[in-house]
VEXDOLO-15863 format. One record per residue: residue in one letter; z, x, y of N, C-alpha, C in turn. Coordinates in steps of 0.2 Angstrom, whole numbers, padded with zeros to 4 digits, always signed. Each point is the difference from the previous one (the first is absolute). Example, Ala and Ser with C-alpha at 12.3 -4.5 7.8 and 13.67 -1.06 7.14 Angstrom:
residues 2
A+0039+0066-0028+0000-0004+0006+0000+0004+0006 S-0004-0002+0005+0001+0004+0006+0003-0004+0005 
end
This chain:
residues 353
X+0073+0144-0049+0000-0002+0007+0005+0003+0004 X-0001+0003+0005+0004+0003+0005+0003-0004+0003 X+0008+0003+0003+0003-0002+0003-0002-0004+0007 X-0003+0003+0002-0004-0004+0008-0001-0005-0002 X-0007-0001-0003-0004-0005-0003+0003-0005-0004 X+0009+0000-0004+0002-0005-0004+0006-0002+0007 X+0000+0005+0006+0005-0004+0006-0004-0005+0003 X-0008+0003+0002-0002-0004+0003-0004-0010-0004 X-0001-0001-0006+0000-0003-0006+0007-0006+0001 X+0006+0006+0000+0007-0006+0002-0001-0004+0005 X-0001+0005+0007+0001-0003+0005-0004-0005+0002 X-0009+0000-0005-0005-0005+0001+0003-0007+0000 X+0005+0001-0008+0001-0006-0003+0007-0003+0003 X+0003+0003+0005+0005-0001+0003-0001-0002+0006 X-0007+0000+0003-0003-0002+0004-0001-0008-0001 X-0002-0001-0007-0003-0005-0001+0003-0004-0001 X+0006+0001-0004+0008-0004+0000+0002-0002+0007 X+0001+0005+0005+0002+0000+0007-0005-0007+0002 X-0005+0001-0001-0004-0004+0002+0000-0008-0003 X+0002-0003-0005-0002-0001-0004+0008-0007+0003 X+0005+0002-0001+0006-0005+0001-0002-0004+0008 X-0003+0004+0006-0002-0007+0008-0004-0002-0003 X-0007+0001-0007-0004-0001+0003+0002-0009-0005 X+0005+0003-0005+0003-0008-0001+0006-0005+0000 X+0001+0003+0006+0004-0003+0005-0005-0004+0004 X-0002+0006+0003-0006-0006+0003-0005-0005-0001 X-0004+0002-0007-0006-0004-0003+0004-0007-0003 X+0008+0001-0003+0003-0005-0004+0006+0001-0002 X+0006+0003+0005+0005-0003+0001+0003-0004+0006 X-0006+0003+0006+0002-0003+0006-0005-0007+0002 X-0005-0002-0004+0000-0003+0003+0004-0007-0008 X+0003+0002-0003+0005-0005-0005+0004-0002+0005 X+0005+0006+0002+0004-0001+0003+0000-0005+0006 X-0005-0001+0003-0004-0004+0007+0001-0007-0002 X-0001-0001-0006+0000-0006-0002+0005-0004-0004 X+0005+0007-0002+0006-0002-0003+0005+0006+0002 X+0002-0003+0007+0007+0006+0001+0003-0002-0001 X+0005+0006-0001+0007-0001-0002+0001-0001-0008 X-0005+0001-0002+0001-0001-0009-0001+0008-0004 X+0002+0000-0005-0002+0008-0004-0007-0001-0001 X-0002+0006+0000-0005+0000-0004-0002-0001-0008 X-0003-0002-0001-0002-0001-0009+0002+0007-0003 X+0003-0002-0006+0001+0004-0005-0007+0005-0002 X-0005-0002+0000-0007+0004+0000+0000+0005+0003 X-0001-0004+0010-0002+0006+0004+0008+0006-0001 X+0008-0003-0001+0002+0006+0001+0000+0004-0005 X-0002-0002-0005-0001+0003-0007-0006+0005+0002 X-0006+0001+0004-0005+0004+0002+0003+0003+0004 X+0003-0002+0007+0005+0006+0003+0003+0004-0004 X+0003-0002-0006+0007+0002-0002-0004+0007-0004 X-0006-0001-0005-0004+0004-0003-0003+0005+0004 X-0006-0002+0007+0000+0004+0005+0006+0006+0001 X+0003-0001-0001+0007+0006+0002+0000+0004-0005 X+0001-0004-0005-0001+0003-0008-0005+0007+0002 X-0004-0003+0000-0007+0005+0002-0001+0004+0005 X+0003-0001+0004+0001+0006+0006+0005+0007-0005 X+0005-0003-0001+0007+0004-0002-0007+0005-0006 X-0001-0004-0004-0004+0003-0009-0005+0007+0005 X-0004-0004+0006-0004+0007+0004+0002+0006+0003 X+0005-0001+0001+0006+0003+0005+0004+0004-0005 X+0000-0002-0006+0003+0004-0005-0005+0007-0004 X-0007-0004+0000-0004+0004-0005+0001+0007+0000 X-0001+0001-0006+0002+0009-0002-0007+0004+0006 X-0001+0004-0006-0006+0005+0000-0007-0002-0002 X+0003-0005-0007-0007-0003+0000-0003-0004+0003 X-0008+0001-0004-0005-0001+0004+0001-0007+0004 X+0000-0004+0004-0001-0006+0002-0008-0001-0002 X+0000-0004-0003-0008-0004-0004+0002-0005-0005 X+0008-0002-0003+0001-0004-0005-0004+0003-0007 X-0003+0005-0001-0004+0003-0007+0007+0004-0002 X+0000-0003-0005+0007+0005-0003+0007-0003+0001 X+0002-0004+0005+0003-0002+0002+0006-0004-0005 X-0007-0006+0000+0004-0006-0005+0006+0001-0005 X-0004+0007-0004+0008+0000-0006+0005+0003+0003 X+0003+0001+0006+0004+0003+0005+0003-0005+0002 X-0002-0005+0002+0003-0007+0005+0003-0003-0006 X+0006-0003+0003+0005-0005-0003-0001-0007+0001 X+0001-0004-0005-0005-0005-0001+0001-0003+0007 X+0005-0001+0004+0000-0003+0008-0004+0003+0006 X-0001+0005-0003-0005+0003+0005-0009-0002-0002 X+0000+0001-0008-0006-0003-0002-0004-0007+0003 X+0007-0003+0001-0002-0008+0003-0002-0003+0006 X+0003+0008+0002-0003+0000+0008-0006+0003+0001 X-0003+0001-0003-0007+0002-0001-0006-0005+0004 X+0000-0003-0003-0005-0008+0003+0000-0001+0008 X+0008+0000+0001+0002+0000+0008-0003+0008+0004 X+0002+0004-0002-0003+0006+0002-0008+0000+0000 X-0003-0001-0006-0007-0001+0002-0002-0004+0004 X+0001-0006+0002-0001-0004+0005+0002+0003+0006 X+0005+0003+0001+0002+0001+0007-0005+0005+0002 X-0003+0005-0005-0005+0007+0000-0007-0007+0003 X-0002-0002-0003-0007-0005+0000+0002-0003+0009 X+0006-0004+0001-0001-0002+0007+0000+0006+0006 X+0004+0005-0003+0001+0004+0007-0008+0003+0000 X-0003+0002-0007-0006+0003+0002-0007-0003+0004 X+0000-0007-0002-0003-0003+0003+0003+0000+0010 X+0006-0001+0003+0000-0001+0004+0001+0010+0006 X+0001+0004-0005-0002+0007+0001-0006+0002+0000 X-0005-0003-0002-0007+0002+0000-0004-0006+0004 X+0004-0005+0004-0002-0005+0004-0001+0007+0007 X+0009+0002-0001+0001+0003+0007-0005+0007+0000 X-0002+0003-0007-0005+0007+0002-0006-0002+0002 X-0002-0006-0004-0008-0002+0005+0000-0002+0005 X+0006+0000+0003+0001-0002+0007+0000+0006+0006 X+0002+0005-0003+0002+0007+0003-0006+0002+0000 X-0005+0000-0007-0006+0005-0002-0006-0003+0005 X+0000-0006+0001-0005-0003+0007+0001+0005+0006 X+0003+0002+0001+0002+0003+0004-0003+0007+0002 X-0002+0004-0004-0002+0007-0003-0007+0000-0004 X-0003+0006+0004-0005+0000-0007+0001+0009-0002 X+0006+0002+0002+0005+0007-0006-0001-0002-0005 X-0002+0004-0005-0001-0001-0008+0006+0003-0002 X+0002+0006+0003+0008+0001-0004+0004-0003+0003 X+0002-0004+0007+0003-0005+0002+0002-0005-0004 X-0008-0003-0003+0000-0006-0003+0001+0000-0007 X+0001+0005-0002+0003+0005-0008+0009-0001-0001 X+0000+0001+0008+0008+0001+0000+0002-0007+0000 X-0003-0006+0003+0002-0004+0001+0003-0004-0007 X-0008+0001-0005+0001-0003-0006+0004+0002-0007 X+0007+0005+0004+0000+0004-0007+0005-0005-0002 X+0006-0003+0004+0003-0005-0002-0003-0006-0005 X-0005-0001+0003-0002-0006-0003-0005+0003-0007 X-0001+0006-0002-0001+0002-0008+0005+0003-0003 X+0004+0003+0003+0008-0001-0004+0000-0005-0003 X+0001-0006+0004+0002-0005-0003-0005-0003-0005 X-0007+0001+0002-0005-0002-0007+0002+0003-0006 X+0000+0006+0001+0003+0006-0006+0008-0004-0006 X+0004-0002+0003+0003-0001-0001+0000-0008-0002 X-0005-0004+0001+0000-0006-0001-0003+0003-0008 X-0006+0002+0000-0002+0000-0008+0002+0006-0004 X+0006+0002+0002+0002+0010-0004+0003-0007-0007 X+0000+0005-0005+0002-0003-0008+0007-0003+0002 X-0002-0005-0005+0008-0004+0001+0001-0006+0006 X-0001+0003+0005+0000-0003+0005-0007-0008+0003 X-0004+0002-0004-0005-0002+0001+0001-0006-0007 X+0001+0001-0005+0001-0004-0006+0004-0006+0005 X+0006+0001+0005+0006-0007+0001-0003-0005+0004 X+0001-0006-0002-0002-0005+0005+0004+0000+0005 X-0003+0000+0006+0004-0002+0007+0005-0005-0001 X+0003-0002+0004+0005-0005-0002-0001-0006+0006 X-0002-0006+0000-0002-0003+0005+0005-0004+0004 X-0002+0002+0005+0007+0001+0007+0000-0008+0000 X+0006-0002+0006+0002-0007+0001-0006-0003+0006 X-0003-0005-0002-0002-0002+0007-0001-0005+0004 X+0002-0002+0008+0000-0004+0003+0001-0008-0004 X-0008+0001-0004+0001-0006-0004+0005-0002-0004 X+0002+0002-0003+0004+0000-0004+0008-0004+0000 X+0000+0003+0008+0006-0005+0005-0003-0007+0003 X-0005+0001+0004-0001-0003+0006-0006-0004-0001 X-0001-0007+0002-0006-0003+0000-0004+0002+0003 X-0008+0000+0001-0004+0005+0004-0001-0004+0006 X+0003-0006+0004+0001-0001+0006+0005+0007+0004 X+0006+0000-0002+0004+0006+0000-0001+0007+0002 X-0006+0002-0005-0005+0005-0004-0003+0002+0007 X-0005-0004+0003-0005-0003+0005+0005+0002+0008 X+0006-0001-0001+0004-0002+0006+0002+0007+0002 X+0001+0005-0003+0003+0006+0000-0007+0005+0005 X+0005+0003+0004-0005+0001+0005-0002+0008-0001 X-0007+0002+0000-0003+0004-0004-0001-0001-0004 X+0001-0003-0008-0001+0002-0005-0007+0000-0001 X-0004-0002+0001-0010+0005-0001-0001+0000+0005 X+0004+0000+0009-0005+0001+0002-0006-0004+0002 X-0002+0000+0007-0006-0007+0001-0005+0002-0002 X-0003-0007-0001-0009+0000-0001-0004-0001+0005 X-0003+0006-0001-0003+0000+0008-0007-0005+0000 X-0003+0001+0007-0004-0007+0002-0007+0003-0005 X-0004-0003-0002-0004-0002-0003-0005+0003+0006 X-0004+0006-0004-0007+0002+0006-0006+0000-0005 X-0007-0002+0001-0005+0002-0004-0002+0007+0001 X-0007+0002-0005+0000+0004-0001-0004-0001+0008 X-0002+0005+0003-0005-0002+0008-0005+0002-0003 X-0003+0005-0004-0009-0001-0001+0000-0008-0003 X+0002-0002-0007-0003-0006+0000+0003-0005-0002 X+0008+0000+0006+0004-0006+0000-0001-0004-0007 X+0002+0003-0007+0000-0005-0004+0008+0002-0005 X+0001+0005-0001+0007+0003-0005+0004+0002+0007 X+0006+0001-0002+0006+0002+0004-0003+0009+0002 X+0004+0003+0005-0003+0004+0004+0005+0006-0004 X-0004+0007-0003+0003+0005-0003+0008+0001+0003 X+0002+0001+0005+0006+0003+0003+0004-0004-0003 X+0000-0006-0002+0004-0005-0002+0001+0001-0008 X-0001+0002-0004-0002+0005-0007+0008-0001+0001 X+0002+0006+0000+0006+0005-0001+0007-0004+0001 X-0002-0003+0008+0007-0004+0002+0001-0007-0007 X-0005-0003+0001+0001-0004-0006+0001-0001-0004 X-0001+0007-0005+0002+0000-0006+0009+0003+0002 X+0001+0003+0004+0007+0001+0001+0007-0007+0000 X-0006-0005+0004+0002-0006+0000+0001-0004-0006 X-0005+0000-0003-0003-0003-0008+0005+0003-0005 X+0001+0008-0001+0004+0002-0005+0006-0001+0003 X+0005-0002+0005+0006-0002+0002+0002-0009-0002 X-0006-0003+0001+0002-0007-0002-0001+0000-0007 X-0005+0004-0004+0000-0005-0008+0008+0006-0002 X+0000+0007+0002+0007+0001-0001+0004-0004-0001 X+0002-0003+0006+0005-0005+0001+0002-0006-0005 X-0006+0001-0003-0004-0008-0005+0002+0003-0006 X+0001+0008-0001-0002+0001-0007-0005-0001-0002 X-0006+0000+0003-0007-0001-0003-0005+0007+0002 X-0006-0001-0003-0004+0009-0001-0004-0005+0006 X-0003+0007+0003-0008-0001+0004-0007+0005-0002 X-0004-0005+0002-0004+0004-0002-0004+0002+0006 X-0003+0007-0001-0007+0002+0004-0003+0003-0004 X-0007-0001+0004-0004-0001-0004-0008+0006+0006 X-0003+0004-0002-0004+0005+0002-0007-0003-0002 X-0004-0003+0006-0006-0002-0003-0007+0006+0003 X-0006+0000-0004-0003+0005+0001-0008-0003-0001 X-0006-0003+0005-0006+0001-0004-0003+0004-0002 X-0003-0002-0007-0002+0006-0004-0008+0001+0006 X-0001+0007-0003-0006+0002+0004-0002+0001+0008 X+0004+0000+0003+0000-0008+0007-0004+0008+0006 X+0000+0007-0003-0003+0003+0003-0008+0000-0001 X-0001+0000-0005-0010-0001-0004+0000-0008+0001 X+0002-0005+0004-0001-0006+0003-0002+0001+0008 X+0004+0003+0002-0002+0001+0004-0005+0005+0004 X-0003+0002-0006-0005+0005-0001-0005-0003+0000 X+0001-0005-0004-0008-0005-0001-0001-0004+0005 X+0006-0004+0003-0001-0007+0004+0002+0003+0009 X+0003+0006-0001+0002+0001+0008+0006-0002+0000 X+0005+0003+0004+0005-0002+0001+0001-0007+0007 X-0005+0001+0001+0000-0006+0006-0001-0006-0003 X-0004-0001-0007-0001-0007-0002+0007+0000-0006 X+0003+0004-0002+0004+0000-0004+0006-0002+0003 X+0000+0000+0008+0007+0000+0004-0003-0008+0002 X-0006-0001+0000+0000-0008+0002-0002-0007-0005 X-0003+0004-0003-0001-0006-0008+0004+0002-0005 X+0004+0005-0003+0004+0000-0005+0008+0001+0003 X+0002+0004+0001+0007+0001+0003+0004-0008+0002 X-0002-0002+0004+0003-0007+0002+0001-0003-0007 X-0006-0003-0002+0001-0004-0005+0006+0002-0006 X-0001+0006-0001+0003+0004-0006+0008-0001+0004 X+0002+0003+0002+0007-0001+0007+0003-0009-0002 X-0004-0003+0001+0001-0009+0000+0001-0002-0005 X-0004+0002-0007+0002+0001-0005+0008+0001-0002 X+0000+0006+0001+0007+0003+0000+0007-0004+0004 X-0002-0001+0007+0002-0003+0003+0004-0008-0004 X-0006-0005-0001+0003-0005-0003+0001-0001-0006 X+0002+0005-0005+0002+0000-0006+0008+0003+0002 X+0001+0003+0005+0007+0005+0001+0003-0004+0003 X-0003-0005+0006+0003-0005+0003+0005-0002-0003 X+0006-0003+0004+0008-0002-0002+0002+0002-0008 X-0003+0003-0002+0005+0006-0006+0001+0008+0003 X-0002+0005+0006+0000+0003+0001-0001+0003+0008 X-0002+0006-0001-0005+0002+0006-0005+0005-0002 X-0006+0001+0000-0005+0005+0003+0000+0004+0005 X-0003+0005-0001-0001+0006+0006-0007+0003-0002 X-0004+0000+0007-0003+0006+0000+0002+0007+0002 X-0003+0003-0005+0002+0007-0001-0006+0004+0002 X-0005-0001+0001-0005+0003-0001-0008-0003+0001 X-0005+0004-0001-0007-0003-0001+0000-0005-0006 X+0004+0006-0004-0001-0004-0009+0006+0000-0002 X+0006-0001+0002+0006+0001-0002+0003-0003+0002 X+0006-0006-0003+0003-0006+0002+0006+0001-0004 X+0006-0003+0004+0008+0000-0003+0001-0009-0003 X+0006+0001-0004+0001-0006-0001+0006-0002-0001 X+0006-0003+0000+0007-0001+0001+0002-0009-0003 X+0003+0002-0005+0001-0007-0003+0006+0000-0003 X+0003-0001+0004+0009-0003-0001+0004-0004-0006 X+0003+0003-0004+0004-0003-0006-0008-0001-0005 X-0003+0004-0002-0005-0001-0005+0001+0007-0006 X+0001-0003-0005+0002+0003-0007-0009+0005+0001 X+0004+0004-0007-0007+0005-0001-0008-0004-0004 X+0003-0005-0003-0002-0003-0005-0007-0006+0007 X+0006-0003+0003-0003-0004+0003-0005+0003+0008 X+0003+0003+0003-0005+0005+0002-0007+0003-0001 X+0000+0001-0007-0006+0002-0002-0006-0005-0001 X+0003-0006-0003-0003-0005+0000-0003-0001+0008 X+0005-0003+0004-0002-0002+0008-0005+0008+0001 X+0001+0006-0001-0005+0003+0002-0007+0004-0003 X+0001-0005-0006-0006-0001-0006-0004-0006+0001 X+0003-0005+0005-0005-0005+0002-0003+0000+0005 X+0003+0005+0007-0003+0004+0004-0007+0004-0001 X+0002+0004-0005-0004+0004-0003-0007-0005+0000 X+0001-0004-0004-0004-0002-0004-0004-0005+0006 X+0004-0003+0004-0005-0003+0006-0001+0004+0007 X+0002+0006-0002-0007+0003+0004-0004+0003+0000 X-0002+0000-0010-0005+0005-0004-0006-0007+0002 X+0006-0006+0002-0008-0007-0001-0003+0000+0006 X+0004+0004+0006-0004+0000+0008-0005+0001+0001 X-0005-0006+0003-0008+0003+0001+0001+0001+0006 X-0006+0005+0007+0001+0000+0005-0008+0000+0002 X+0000-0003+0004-0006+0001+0005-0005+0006+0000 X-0005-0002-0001-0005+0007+0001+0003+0005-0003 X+0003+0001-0005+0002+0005-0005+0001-0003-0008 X-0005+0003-0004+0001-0001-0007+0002+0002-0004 X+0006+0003+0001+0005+0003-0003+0009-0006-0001 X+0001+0001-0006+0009-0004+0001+0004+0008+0002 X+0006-0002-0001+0007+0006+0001+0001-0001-0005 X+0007+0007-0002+0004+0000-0004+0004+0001+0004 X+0009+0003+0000+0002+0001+0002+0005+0004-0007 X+0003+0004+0000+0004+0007-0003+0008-0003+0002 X+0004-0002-0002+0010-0002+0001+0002+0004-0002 X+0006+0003+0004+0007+0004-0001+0007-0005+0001 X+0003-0002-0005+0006-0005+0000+0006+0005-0001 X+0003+0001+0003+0009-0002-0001+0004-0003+0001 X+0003+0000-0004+0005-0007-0001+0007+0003+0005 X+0002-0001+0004+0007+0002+0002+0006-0002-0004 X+0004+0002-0003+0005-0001-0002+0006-0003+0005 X+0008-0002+0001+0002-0002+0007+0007+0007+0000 X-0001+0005-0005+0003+0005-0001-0004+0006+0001 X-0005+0003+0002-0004+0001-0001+0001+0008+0004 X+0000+0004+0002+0002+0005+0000-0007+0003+0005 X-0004-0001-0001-0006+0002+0004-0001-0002+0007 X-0002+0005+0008-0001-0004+0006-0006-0004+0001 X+0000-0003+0005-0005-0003+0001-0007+0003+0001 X+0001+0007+0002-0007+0003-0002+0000+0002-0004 X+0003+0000-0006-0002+0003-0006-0002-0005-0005 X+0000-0006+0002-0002-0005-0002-0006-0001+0001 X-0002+0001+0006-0008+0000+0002-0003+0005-0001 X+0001+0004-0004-0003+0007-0002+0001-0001-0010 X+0003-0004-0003-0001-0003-0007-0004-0003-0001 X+0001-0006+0006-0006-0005-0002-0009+0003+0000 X+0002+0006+0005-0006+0003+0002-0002+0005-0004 X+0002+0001-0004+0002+0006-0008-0005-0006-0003 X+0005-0005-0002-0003-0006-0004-0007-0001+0002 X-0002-0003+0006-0006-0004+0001-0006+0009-0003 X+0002+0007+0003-0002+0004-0002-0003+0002-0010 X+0008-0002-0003-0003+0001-0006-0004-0007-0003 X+0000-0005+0004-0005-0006-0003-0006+0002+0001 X-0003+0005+0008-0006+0001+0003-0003+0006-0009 X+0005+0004-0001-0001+0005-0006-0001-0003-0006 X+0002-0007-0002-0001-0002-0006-0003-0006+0001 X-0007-0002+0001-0005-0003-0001-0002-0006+0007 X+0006+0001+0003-0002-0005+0010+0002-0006-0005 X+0000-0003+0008-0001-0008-0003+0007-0002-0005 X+0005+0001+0002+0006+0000-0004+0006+0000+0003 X+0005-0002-0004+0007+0001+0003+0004+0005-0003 X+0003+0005+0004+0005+0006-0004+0006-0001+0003 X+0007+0000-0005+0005-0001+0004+0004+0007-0008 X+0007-0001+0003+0005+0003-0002+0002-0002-0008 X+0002+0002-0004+0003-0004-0006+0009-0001+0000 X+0001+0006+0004+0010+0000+0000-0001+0000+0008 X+0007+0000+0000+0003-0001+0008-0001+0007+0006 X+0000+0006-0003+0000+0006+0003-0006+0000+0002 X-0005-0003+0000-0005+0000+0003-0003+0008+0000 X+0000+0003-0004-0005+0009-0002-0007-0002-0002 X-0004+0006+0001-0005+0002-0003+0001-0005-0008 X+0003+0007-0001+0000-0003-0010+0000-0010+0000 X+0004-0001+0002-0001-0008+0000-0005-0005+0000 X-0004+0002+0005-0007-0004+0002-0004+0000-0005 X-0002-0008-0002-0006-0001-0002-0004-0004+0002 X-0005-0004-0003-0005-0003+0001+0002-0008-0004 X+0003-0007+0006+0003-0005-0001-0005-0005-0003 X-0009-0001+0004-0005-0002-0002-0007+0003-0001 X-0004-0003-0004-0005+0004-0002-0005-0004+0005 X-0005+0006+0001-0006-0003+0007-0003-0004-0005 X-0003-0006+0005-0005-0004-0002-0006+0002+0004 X-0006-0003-0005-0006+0001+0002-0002-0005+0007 X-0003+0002+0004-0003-0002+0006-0008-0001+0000 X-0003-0004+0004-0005-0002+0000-0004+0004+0007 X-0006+0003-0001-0002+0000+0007-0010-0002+0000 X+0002-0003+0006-0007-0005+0002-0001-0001+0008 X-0004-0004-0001-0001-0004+0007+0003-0004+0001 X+0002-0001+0008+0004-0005+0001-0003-0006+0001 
end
């Protein structure tokens, strides 16, 4: 590794330290402090301050070698070893909130090498989340909110998710919440079960065939004897455990707050299952519908678009492995390799109504 490339590497991660002490001052010592001034801080949080320094000075010192942690480990002194966990955490938050800000930039352009330069920050850091060794360490799980404060307190702290905006349907068939609403609420959503310590889930739905349906029955009777009902389906199963979105002709979001991976599948295996039973008017045909699940973790490292692009991965490799199914992730990093098939399709019946 040349000399550029191993200065520009420091400085990424010295960015991310820089970054890394307001953002917990602000997320969780200042709003402690609101509610207990004039007291010390817990031996915890200044024990993370204390270690945070540790890891500036350890980056700030790095020889020549590589930055990638491969090779590394038999080098480090068992105190440095320890700070491993913290480090990789602070690499996992900063990435996540570094690749909020290039999606933000990238909307902006449609430069192809603009939008190359935007990303190289945020694949450095990928590079280095999985380079050997490094990737073996569990993250170390930072101090939060809860941990201090009851969640009246948690609730009271201004900003912390961010509002929830007003509820619009979708306007072709007033039945799911309205797509633009998608994105902010899951921003919303992953801010409070964070807060909770709890995962979320979304969820990627897809009717199987829904172009050769519309082929046979017309999309005019398809938009007015099936779609609705199909929607109201979904609609009242998703009712007060979530939210739905349409996304599409044949494409729907689904957002289920503090729900395990385990339980999840089930709530969207019954789904599944009651809308393979849907009859609809003047159409002799049932549905199936194709699920992409990920489970959010409250530490999670991926943006919110990049969440809606797994799930979409997901519902994708379910449409490749037999329709009519759930696919979700097996570990947390949410990859390719991950992804399996949660349920097997079941048979459907088709007839007259």
């Amino acid at each position: 590794m040349g000399a550029t490339e191993q200065s520009t590497k420091r400085q990424l991660l010295q960015n991310a330290l820089g970054w890394f002490r307001p953002h917990v001052r602000q997320n969780l010592v200042a709003p402690i402090e609101s509610q207990f001034p004039n007291w010390p801080l817990t031996r915890e949080i200044q024990d993370l301050l204390r270690r945070t320094d540790m890891i500036d000075r350890f980056v700030i010192d790095w020889g020549e070698e590589q930055i990638s942690l491969a090779g590394l480990l038999e080098k480090l002194s068992q105190e440095d070893i320890e700070l491993l966990p913290l480090f990789k955490r602070i690499v996992l938050v900063y990435r996540r909130h570094r690749a909020s800000e290039t999606e933000a930039l990238a909307e902006k352009t449609f430069h192809l090498e603009l939008t190359e330069t935007l990303e190289e920050d945020v694949k450095a850091l990928d590079a280095l989340i999985v380079a050997g060794g490094f990737d073996e360490i569990d993250p170390l799980r930072l101090p939060r909110l809860k941990d201090f404060l009851p969640v009246q307190y948690i609730e009271s702290v201004a900003g912390s998710s961010g509002a929830f905006r007003d509820r619009q349907f979708d306007e072709k068939f007033h039945v799911l919440q309205a797509p633009h609403l998608f994105l902010p609420d899951l921003g919303y959503f992953r801010a409070k079960c964070e807060s909770r310590d709890t995962p979320l889930a979304v969820a990627f739905i897809d009717i199987d065939d829904f172009k050769s349906l519309n082929t046979r029955h017309t999309e005019t009777k398809v938009d007015r004897n099936l779609l609705p009902r199909f929607m109201q389906a979904i609609e009242a199963l998703v009712f007060h455990h979530g939210y739905a979105y349409r996304q599409g002709g044949d494409e729907y979001l689904i957002l289920l707050p503090s729900l395990s991976q385990p339980l999840a599948i089930g709530f969207l295996d019954e789904l599944r299952r009651k809308l393979a039973g849907l009859s609809y008017p003047d159409i002799a045909e049932r549905t199936t519908v194709s699920i992409g699940l990920c489970v959010v973790a409250p530490d999670c490292p991926l943006t919110d678009r990049e969440l809606l692009d797994r799930a979409n991965r997901a519902k994708q490799f379910a449409k490749a492995h037999g329709k009519n199914c759930i696919a979700t992730y097996r570990g947390s990093r949410l990859i390719e390799q991950e992804l399996q098939i949660a349920t097997a399709p079941v048979s459907v019946s088709t007839g007259a109504n």
